[in-house]
Short mmCIF file of the C-alpha atoms (twelve columns), coordinates in Angstrom:
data_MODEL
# 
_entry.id   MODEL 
# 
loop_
_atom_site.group_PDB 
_atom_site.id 
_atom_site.type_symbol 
_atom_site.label_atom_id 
_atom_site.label_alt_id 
_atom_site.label_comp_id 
_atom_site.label_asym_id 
_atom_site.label_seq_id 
_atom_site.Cartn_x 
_atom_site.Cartn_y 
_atom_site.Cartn_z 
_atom_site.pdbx_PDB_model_num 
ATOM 1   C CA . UNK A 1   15.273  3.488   83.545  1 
ATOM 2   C CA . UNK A 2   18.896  3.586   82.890  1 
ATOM 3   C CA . UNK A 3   20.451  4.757   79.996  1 
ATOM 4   C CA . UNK A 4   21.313  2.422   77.971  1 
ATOM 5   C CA . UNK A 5   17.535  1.167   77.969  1 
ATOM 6   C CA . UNK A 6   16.820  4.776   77.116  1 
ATOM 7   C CA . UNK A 7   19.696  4.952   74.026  1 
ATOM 8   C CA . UNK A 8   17.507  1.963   72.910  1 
ATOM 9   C CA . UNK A 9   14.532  3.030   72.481  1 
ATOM 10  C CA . UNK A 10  15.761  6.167   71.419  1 
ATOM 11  C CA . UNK A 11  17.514  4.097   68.703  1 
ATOM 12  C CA . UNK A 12  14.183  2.608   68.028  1 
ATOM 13  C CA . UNK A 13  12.149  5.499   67.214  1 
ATOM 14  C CA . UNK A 14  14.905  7.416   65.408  1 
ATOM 15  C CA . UNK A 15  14.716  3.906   63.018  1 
ATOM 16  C CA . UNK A 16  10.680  4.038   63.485  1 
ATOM 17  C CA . UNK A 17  10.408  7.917   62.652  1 
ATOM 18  C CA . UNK A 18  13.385  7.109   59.317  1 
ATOM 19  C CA . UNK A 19  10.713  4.201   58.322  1 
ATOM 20  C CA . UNK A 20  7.576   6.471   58.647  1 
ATOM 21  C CA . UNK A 21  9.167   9.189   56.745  1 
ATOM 22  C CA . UNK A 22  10.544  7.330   53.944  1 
ATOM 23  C CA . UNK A 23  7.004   6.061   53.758  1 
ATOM 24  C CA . UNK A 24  4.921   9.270   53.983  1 
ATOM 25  C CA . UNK A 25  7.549   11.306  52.192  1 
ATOM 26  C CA . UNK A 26  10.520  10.036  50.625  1 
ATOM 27  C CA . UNK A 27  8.911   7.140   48.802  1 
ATOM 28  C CA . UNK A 28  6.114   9.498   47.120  1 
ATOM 29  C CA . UNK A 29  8.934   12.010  46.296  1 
ATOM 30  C CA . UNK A 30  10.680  9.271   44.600  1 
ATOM 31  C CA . UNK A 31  7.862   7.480   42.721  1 
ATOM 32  C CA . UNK A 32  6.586   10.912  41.579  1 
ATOM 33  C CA . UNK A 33  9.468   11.574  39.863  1 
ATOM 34  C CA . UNK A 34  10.304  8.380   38.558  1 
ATOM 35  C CA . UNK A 35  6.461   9.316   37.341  1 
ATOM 36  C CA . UNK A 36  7.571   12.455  35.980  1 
ATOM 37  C CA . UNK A 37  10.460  10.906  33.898  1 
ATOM 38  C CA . UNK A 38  8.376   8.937   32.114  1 
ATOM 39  C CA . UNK A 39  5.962   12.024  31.028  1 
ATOM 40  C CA . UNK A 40  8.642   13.918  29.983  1 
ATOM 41  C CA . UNK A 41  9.648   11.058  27.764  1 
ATOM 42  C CA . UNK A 42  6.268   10.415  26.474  1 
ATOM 43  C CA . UNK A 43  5.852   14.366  25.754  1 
ATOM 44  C CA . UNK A 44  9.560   14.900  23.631  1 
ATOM 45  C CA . UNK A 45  8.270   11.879  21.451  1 
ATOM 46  C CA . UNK A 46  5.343   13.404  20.685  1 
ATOM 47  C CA . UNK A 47  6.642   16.874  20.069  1 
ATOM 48  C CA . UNK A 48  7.294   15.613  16.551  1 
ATOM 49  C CA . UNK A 49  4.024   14.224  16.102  1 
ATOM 50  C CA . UNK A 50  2.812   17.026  13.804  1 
ATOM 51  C CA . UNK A 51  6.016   17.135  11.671  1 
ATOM 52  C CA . UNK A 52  5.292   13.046  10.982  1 
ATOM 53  C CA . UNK A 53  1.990   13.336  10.480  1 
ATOM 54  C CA . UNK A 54  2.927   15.999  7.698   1 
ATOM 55  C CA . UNK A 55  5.483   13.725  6.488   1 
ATOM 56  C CA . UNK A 56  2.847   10.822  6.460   1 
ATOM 57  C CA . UNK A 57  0.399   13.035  4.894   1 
ATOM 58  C CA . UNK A 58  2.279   13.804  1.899   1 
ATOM 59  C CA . UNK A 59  3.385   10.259  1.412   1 
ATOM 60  C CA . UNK A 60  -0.384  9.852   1.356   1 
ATOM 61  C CA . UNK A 61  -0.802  11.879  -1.479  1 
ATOM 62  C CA . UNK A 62  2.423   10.734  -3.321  1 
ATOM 63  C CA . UNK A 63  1.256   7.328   -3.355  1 
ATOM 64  C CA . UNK A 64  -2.584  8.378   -4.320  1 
ATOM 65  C CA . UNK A 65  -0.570  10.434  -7.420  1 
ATOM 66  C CA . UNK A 66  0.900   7.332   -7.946  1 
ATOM 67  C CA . UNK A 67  -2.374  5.210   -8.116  1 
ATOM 68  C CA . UNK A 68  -4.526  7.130   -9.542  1 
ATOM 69  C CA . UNK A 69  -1.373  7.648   -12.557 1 
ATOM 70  C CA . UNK A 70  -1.280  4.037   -13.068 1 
ATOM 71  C CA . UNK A 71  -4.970  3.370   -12.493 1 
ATOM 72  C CA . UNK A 72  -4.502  0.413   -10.242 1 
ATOM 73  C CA . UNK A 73  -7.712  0.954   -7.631  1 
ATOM 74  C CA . UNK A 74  -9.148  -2.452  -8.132  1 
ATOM 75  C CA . UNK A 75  -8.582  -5.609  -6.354  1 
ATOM 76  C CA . UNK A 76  -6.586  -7.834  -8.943  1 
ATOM 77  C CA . UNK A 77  -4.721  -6.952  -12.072 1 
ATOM 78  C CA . UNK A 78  -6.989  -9.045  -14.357 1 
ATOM 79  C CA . UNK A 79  -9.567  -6.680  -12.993 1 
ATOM 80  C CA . UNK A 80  -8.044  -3.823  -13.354 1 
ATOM 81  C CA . UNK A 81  -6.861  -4.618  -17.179 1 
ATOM 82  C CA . UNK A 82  -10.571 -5.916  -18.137 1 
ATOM 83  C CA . UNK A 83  -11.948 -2.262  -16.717 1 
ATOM 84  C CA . UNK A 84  -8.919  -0.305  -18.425 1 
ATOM 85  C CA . UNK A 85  -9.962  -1.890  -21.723 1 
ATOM 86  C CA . UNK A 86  -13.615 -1.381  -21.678 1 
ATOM 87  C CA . UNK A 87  -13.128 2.212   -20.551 1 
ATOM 88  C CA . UNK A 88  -10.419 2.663   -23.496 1 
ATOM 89  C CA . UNK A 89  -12.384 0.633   -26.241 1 
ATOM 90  C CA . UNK A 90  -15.499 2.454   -25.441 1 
ATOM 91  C CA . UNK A 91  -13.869 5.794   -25.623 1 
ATOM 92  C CA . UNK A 92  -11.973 5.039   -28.606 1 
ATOM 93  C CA . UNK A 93  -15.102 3.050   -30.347 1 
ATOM 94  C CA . UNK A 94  -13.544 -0.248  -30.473 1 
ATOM 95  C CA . UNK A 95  -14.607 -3.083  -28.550 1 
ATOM 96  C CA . UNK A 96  -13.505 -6.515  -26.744 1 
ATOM 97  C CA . UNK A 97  -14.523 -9.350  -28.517 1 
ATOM 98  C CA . UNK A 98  -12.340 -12.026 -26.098 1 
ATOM 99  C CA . UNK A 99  -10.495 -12.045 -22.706 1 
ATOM 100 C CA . UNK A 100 -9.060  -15.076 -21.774 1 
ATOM 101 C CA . UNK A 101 -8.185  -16.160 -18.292 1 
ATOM 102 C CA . UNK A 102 -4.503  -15.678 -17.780 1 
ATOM 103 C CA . UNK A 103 -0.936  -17.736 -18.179 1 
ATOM 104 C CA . UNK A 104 0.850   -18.221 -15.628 1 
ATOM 105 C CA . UNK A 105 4.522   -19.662 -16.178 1 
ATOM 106 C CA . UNK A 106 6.521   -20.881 -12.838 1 
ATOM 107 C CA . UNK A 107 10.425  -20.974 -13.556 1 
ATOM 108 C CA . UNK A 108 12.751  -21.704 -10.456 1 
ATOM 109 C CA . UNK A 109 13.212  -17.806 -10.543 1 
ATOM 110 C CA . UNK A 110 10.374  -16.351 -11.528 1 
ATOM 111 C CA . UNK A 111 7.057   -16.329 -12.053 1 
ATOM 112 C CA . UNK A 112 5.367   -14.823 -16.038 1 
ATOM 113 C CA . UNK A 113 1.704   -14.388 -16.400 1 
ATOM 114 C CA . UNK A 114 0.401   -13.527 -19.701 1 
ATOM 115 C CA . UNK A 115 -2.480  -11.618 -20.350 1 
ATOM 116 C CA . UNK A 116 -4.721  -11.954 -23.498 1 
ATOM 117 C CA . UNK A 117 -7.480  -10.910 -25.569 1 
ATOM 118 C CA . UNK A 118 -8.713  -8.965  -28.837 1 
ATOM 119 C CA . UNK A 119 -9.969  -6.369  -29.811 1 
ATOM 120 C CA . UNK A 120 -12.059 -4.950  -32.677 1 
ATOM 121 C CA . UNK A 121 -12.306 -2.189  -34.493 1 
ATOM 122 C CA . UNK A 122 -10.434 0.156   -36.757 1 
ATOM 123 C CA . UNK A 123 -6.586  0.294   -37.113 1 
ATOM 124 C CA . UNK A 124 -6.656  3.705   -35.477 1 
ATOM 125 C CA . UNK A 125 -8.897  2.915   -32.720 1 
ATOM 126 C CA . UNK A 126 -6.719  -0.391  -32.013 1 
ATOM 127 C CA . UNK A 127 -3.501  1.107   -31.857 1 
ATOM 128 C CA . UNK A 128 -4.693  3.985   -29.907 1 
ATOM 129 C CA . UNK A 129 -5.948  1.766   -27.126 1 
ATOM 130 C CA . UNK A 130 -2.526  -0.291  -27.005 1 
ATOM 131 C CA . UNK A 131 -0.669  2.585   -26.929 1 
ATOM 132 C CA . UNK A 132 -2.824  3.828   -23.772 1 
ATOM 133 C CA . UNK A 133 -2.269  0.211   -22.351 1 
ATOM 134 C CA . UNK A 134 1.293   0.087   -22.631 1 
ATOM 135 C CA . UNK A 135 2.211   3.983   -21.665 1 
ATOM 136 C CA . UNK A 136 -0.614  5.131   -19.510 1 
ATOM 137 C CA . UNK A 137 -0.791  2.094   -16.368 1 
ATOM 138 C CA . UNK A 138 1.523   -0.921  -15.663 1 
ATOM 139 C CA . UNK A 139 0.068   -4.223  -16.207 1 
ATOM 140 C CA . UNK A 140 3.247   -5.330  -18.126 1 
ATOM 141 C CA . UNK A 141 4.881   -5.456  -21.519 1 
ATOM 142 C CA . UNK A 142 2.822   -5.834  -24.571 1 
ATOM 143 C CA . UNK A 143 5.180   -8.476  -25.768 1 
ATOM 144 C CA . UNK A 144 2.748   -9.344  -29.184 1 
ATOM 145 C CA . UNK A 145 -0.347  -7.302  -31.375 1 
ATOM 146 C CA . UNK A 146 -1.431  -9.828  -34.253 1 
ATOM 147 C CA . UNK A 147 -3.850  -7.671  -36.125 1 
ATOM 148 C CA . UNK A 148 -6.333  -9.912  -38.292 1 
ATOM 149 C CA . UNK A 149 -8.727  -8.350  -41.147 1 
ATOM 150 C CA . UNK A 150 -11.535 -10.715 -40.897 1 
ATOM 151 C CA . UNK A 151 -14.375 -10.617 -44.017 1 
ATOM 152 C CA . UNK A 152 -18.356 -11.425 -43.074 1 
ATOM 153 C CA . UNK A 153 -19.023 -13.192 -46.317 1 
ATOM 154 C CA . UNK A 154 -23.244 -12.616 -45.759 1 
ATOM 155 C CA . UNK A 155 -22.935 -8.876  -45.544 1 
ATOM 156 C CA . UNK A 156 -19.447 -8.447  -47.114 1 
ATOM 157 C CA . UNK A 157 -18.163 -6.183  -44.261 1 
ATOM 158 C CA . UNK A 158 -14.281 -6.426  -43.493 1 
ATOM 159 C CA . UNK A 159 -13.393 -6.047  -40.084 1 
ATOM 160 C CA . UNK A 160 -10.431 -5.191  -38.214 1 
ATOM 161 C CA . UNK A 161 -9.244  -7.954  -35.061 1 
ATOM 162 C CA . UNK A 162 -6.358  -7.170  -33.168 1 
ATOM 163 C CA . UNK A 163 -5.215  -10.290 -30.506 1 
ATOM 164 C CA . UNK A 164 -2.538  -8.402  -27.726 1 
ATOM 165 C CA . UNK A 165 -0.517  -10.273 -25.310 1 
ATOM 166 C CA . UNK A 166 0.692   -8.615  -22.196 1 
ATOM 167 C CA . UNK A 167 3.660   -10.607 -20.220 1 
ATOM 168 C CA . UNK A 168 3.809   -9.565  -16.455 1 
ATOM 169 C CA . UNK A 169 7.101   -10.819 -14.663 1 
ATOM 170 C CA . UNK A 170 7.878   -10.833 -11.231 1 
# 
């Protein structure tokens, strides 16, 4: 063998023994910290997992406050206004004597839905129950109260007939 046959293959397996290594060592080496990169990543995002859970948490309970303030737990606001005013009515010893679907008014700009229905009972009893309706939750403006005093010629008993309209823009 001469030596520059020799110098070749020497050549050869320095490239052969640069490919092997790379394989068995340098590639690994390299992947496992690309790898590790991406853990440590993943672990500083979720350091402050705890502090926005917290965070979420107490907007939890802010927005609960906030429900359970305005009463609004039900599906629809017709709903939700219908069981307002029986709970109301039947604390206050008035009752509902009509609840009409609602009116809905399309402008270019908005949209109005108005809410109404009456209510009988005494004077006290009425106004009480608006008052809860248009302090305590938001289902709109009481925009009208028409109060009626209605007479039952048979039996000669007056009654008391208040018809509310609530006007809901959006």
């Amino acid at each position: 063998m001469n030596s520059g046959l020799k110098n070749k293959i020497l050549f050869a397996g320095i490239l052969l023994l640069l490919v092997a290594c790379y394989r068995l060592a340098i590639g690994k080496t390299l992947d496992l910290r690309s790898e590790h990169r991406l853990l440590e990543e993943k672990t500083t995002s979720l350091k402050d997992t705890p502090a926005r859970l917290a965070i979420l948490r107490k907007k939890e309970r802010y927005y609960d406050s906030i429900i359970q303030r305005t009463d609004l737990g039900g599906t629809s606001v017709q709903n939700n206004l219908l069981r307002f005013l029986n709970r109301e009515t039947l604390k206050n010893g008035a009752k509902i004597i009509d609840f009409r679907p609602p009116h809905i008014f399309r402008d270019e700009n908005r949209e109005v839905t108005t809410y109404s229905f009456k209510i009988q009972g005494s004077y006290n009893h009425i106004l009480k129950t608006v008052y809860l309706l248009e302090q305590k939750v938001n289902f709109g403006q009481v925009v009208h109260v028409r109060l009626d005093k209605k007479t039952n010629h048979r039996t000669r008993a007056h009654t008391l007939e208040a018809i509310v309209f609530i006007q809901q823009r959006k």
